[in-house]
C-alpha positions in Angstrom: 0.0 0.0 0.0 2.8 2.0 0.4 4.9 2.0 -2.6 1.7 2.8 -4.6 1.1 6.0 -2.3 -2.0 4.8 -0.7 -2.8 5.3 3.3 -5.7 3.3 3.4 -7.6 -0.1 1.8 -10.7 -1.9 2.8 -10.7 -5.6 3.5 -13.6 -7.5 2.1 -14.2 -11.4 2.3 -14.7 -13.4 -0.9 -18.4 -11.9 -1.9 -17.2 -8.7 -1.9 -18.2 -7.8 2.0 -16.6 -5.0 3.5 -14.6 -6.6 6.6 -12.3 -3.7 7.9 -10.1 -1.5 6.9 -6.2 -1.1 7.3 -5.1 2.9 7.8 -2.3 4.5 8.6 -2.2 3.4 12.5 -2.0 -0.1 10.3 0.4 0.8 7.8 2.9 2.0 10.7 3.3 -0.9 12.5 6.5 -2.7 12.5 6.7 -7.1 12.3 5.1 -9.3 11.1 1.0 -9.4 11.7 -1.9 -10.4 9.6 -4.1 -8.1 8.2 -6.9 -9.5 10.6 -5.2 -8.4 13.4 -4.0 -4.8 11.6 -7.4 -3.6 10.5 -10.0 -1.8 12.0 -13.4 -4.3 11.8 -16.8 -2.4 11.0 -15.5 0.8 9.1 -18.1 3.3 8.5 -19.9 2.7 4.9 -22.2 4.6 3.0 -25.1 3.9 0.9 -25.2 4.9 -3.5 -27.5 7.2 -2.5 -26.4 9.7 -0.3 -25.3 12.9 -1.5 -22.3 13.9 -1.9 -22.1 17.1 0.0 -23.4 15.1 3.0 -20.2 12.2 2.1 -17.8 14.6 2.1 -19.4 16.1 5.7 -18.8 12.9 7.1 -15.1 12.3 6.0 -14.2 16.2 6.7 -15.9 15.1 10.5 -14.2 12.2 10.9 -11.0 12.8 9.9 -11.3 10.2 6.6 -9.5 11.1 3.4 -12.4 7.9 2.1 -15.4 6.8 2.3 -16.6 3.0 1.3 -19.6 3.1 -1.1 -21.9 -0.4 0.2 -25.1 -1.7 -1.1 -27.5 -3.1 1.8 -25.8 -6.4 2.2 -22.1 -4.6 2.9 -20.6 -5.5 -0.6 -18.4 -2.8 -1.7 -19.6 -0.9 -5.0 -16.4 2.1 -4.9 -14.7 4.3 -2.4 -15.0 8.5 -2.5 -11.7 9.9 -1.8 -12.5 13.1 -0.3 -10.1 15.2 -2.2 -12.2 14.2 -6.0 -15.2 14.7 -3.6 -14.6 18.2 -2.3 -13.7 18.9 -6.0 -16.6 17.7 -7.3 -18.9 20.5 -5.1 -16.6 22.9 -5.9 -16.9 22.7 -9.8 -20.8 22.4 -9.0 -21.3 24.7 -6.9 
């Protein structure tokens, strides 16, 4: 995750099912570990629906630079990156 310049990734099981996710905290540990015991369980998802403005709220709250984009049953559809998020409003607004 590193080398290609990211500081986050979600974990999901073989369906698709968001697990966890592995941040920075993760990314800064020394050893060996699994990503089991690395990642965070339950991140915070959001729906296809919800608007953007209230997305990038949420991540600008809690400190995220992304988002997971779920559909009901927790299978992962995309991830808003906050940056291309608060860009977006900006061009639109």
């Amino acid at each position: 995750m590193r080398d290609a310049g990211w500081d986050t990734c979600f974990v999901v099981d073989g369906r698709g099912v968001v697990l966890g996710r592995l941040g920075r905290s993760a990314l800064a540990r020394d050893g060996d570990v699994t990503v089991e015991e690395a990642m965070t369980l339950g991140p915070s998802t959001v729906r296809p629906s919800l608007e953007l403005e209230r997305a990038v709220e949420r991540m600008q709250t809690q400190g995220l630079t992304s988002l997971p984009v779920t559909r009901s049953d927790g299978v992962l559809v995309g991830v808003i990156f906050r940056e291309d998020a608060e860009l977006a409003l900006q061009k639109a607004g």
